[in-house]
C-alpha positions as CSV (number, residue, x, y, z in Angstrom):
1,X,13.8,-28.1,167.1
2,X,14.3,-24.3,166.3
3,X,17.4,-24.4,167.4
4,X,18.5,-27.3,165.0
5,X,17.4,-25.1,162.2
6,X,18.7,-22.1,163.0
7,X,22.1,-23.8,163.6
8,X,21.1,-25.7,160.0
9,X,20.0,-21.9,158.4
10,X,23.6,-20.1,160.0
11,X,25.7,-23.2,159.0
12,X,24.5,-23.1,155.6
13,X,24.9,-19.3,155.4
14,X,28.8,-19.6,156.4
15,X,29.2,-22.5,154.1
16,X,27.9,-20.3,151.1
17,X,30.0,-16.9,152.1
18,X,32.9,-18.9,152.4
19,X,32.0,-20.4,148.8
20,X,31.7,-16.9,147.6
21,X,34.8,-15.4,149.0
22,X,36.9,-18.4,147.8
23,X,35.3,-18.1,144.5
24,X,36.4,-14.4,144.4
25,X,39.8,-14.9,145.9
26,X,40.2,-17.3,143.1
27,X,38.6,-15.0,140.2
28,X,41.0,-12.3,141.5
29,X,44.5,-14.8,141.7
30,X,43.3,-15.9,138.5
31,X,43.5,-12.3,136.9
32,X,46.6,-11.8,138.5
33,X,48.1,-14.5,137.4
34,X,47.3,-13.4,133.6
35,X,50.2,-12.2,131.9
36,X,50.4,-9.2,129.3
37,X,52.0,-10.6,125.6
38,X,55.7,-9.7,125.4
39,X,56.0,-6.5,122.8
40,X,57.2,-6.6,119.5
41,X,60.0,-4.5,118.9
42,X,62.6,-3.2,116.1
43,X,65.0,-0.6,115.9
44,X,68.1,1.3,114.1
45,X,71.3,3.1,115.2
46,X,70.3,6.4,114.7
47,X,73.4,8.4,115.6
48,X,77.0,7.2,116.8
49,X,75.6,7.6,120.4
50,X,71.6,6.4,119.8
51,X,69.9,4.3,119.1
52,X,66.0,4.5,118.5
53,X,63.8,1.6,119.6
54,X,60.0,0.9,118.9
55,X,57.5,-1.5,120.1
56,X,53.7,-2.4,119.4
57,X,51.5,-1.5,122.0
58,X,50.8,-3.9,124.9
59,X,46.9,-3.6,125.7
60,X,46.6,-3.5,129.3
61,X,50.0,-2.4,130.0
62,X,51.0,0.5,132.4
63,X,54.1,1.2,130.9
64,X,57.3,-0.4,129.5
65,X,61.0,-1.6,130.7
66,X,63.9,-0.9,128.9
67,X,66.5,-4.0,129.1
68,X,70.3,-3.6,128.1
69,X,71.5,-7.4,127.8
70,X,75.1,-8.6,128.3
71,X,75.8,-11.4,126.1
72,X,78.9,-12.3,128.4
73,X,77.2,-12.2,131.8
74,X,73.8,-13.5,130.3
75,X,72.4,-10.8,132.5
76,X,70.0,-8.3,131.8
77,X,70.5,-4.4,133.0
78,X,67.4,-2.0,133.5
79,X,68.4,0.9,131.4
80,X,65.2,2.5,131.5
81,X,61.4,2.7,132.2
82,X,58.5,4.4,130.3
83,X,56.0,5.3,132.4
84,X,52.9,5.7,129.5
85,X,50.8,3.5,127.7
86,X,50.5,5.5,124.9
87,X,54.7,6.0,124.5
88,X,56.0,2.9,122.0
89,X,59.1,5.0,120.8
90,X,62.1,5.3,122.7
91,X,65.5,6.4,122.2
92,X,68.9,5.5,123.9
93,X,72.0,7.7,124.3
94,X,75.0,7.3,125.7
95,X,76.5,4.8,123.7
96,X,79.6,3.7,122.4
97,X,80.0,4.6,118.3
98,X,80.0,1.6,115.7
99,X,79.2,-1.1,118.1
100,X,76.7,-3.8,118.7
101,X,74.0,-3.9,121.2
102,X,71.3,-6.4,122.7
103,X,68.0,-5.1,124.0
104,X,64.9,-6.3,124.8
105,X,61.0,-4.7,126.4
106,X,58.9,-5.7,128.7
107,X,55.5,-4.0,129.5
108,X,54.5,-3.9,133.2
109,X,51.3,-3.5,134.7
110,X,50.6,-1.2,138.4
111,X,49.9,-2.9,141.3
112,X,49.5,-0.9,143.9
113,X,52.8,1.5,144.0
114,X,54.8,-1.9,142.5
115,X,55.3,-2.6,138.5
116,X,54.8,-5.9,138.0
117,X,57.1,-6.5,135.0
118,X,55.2,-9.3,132.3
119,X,57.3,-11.3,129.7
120,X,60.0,-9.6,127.9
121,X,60.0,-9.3,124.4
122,X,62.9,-11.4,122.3
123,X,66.6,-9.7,121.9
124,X,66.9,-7.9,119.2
125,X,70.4,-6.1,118.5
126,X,71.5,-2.5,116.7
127,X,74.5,-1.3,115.9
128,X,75.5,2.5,116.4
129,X,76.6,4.6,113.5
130,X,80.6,5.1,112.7
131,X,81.7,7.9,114.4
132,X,82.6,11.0,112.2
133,X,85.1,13.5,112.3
134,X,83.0,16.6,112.8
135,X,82.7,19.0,115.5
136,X,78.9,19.4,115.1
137,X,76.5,19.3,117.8
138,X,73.6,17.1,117.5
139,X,69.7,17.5,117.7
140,X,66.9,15.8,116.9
141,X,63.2,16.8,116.0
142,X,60.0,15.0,114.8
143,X,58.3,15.6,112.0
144,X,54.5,15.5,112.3
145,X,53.9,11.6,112.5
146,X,56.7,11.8,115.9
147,X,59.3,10.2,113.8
148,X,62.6,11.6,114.9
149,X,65.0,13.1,112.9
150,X,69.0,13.8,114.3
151,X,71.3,16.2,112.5
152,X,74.0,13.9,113.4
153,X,72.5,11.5,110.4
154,X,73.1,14.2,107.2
155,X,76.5,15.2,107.8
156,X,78.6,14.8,105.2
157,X,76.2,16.7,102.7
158,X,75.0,20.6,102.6
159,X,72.3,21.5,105.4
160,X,70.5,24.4,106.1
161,X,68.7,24.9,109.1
162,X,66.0,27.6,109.8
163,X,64.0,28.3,113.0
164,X,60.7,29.7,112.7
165,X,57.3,30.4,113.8
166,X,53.9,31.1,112.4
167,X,53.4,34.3,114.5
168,X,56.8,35.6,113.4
169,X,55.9,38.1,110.7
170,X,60.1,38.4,109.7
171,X,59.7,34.1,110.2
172,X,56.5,34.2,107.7
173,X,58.0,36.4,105.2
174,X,61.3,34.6,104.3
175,X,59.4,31.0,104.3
176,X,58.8,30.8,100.4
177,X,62.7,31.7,99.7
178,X,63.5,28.2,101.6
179,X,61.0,26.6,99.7
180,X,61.4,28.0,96.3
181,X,65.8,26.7,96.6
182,X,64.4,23.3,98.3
183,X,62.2,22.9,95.2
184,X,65.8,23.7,92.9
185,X,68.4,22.0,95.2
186,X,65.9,19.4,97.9
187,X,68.2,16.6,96.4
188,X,71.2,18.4,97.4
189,X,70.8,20.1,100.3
190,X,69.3,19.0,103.6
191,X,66.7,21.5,104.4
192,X,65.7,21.8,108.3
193,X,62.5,23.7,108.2
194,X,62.4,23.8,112.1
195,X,58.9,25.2,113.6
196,X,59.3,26.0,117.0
197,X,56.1,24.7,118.3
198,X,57.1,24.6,122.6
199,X,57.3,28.4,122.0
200,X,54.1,28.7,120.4
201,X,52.0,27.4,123.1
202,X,52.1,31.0,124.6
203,X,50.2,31.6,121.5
204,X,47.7,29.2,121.8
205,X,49.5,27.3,118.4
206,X,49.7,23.7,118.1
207,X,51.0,21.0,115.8
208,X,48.1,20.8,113.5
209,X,48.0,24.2,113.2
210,X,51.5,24.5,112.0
211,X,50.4,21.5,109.7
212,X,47.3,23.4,108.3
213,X,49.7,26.8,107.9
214,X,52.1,25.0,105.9
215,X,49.4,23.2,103.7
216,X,47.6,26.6,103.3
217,X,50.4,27.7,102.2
218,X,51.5,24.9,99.4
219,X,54.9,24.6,100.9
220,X,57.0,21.5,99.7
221,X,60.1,21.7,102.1
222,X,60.0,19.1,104.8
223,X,59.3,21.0,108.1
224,X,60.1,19.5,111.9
225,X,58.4,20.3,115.4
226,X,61.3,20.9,118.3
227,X,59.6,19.6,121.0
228,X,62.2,19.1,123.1
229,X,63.9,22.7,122.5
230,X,67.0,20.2,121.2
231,X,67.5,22.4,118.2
232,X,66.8,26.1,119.7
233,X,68.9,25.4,122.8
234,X,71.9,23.6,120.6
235,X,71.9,26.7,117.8
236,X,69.1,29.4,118.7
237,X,69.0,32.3,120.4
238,X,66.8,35.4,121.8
239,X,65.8,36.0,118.2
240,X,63.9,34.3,115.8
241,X,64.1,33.8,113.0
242,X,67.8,32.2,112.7
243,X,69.4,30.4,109.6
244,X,72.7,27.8,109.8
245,X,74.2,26.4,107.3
246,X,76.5,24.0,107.8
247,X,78.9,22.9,104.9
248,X,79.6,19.2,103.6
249,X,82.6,19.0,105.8
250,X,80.7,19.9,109.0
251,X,81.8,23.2,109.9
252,X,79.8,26.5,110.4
253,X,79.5,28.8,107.7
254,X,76.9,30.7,108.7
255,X,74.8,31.2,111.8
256,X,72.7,34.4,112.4
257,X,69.0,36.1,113.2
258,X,67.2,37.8,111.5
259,X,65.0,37.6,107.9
260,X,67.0,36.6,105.2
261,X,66.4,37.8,101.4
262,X,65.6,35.5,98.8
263,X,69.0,37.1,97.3
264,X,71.1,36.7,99.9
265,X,69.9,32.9,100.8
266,X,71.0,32.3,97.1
267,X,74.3,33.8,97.0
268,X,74.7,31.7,100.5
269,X,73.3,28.4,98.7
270,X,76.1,29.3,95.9
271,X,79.2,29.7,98.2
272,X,78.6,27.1,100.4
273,X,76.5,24.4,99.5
274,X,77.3,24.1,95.9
């Protein structure tokens, strides 16, 4: 008789841990199964050779895919994969000027050292700029919402282009020239105000406290973070600060370092940009 039970007791043990583990097994197929909404995206050409593409954030995702799509293949191309979260913003170079291309996104989640890509978001196509006739290399910058900015997108007008810092004393000092002649001539001149915020982090200075400078300062002129070093390494130098201006037909009038005189930036906003 105790040995009918105890076969009855361990019989109805198993029965109830394979219960459980089946349950589980199932609870944990079942979350894997689960796929992430397919992003939201939009875009522009933002150069002859970029274009920019944002998304809405997938929550849960590890990180996004970048699809190229060929309309003549029906295929799709991996072209490039974001490894954040946090990143929805994205830009593609490389391209060919004035032409039409498909792309789509796709958030993927980690499993283990795989990315499980989830649905991909619908096709949504961008043409790249004309190409212009200029011998100007491009940059681009942010401004202090991380909306990028490329040279390449005000040619064809006057632009002046000065690299600063905040712990530049020379940099400091010629800072209310540029914005008393952006105040007079903003609407016909594209002013670069470029802060050069990766070589202030030996200073301990960050973006918001360029952004509280600059407020504290009541300056109007639109000011950009290079983040990338795009704009020091394409026109900068060992010296800081530097002005460029670059005339409506896209050729280097000036480029030097040093402080410039509210005199001297005029008579330069006279010959060349007016």
């Amino acid at each position: 008789m105790k040995k009918t039970v105890k076969k009855l007791v361990s019989a109805t043990l198993f029965a109830m841990l394979a219960f459980t583990l089946v349950s589980f097994m199932g609870y944990r197929s079942g979350r894997a199964a689960t796929q992430l909404p397919a992003p939201t995206i939009s875009g522009k050409g933002s150069t002859q050779s970029t274009v920019t593409l944002k998304w809405k954030k997938v929550s849960g995702a590890s990180g996004y895919k970048i699809y190229k799509y060929n309309a003549n293949k029906k295929t799709y191309k991996l072209i490039k994969t974001v490894k954040s979260k946090k990143t929805t913003i994205t830009e593609i170079r490389g391209l060919k000027s004035n032409t039409t291309y498909q792309f789509a996104v796709a958030a993927y989640v980690k499993k283990g050292k795989k990315q499980v890509v989830q649905a991909k978001s619908s096709l949504i196509e961008i043409k790249t700029k004309k190409a212009q006739n200029m011998s100007i290399n491009d940059f681009y910058v942010f401004d202090s919402k991380e909306k990028t900015y490329h040279l390449e997108e005000y040619l064809g007008q006057p632009i002046i282009i000065n690299l600063w810092t905040t712990w530049c004393d020379p940099c400091v000092q010629e800072l209310p020239h540029f914005d008393k002649y952006y105040k007079k001539y903003g609407e016909k001149i594209k002013f670069f105000m470029i802060n050069l915020t990766n070589d202030e982090a030996y200073y301990d200075v960050t973006d918001q406290t360029v952004i509280n400078f600059v407020k504290k300062q009541g300056y109007s002129f639109p000011y950009y973070f290079d983040h990338d070093n795009k704009a020091y390494l394409t026109y900068g130098g060992t010296v800081i600060p530097i002005t460029i201006i670059i005339d409506k037909n896209g050729k280097i009038v000036y480029n030097k370092p040093g402080a410039i005189t509210e005199t001297k930036l005029l008579n330069l906003i006279k010959e060349y940009c007016l």
